[in-house]
C-alpha positions as CSV (number, residue, x, y, z in Angstrom):
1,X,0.0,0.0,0.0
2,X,2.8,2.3,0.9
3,X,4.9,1.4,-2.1
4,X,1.8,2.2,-4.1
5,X,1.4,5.9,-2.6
6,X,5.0,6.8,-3.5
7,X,4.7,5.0,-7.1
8,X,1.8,7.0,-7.4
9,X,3.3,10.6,-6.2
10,X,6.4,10.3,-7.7
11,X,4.6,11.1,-11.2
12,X,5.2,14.5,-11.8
13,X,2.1,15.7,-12.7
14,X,0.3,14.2,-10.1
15,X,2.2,15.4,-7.6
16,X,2.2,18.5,-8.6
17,X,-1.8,18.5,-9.5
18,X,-2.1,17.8,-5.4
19,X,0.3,20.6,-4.1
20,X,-2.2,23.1,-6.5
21,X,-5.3,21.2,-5.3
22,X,-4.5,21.6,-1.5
23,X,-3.3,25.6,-2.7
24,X,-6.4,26.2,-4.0
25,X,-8.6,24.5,-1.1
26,X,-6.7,26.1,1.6
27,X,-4.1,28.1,1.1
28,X,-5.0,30.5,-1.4
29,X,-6.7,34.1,-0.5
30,X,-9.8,32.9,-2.1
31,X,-10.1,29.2,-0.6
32,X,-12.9,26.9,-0.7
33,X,-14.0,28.0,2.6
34,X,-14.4,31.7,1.6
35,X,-16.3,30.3,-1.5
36,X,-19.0,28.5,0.5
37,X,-19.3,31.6,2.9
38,X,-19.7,33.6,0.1
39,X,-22.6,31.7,-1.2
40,X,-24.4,31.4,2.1
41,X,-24.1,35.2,1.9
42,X,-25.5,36.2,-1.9
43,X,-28.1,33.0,-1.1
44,X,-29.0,35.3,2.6
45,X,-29.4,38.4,0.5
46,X,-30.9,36.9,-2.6
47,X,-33.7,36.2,0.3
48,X,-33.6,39.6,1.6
49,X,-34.2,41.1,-1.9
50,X,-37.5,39.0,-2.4
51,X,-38.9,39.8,0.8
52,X,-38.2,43.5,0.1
53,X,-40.0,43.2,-3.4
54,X,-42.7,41.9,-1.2
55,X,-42.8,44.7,1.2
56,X,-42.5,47.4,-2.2
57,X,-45.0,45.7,-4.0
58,X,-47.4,45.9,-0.6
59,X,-46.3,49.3,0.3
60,X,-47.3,50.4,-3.9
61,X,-50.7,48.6,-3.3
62,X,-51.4,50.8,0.0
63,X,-50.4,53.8,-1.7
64,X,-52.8,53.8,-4.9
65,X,-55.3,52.7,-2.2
66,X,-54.7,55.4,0.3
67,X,-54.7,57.9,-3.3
68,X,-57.6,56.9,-5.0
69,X,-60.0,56.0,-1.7
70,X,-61.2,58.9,0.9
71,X,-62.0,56.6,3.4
72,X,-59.1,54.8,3.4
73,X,-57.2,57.5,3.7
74,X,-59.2,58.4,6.6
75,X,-59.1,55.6,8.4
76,X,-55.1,55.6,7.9
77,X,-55.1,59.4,9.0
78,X,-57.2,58.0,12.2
79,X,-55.3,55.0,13.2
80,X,-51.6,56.3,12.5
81,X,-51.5,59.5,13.7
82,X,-54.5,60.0,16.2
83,X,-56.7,62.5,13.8
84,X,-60.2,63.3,15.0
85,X,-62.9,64.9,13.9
86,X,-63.7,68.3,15.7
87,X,-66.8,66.7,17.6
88,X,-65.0,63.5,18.4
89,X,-62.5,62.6,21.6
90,X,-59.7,60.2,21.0
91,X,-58.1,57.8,23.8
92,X,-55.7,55.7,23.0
93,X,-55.0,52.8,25.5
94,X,-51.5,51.2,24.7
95,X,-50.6,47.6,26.8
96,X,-47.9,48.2,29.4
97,X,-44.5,45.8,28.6
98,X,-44.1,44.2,32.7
């Protein structure tokens, strides 16, 4: 088995296809390890991209709704920023965080 390893190292090409194997996988500045990290990353913000589309697309669908629709708008004016009407009282009750 041993003889076999050496036989099989001491072709020139080999050997040297191992040394640039291991470079590449660990020594270089760009190893494998910064590959897969990288990947995780772009897959992470990939995510993050859709679920902003989501949010844009949402946020687009509000805002034609709040334009073209008086009494959406009012009831956003009413729930968002406290408005009232001049005969009207508001309370707000907010739940304490114990």
């Amino acid at each position: 088995m041993k003889k076999k390893l050496t036989h099989f190292f001491r072709n020139k090409y080999i050997a040297a296809s191992a040394i640039f194997l291991m470079w590449v996988c660990f020594f270089n500045d760009i190893d494998l390890f910064f590959i897969v990290r990288t990947r995780m990353e772009l897959h992470s913000l990939n995510n993050e991209v859709r679920e902003l589309e989501k949010k844009n697309i949402e946020a687009r669908q509000s805002l034609t709704e709040l334009s073209s629709n008086m009494s959406s708008l009012e009831k956003f004016a009413r729930e968002t920023y406290y408005m009232k009407r001049d005969n009207e009282d508001v309370y707000v009750f907010k739940e304490r965080a114990d």
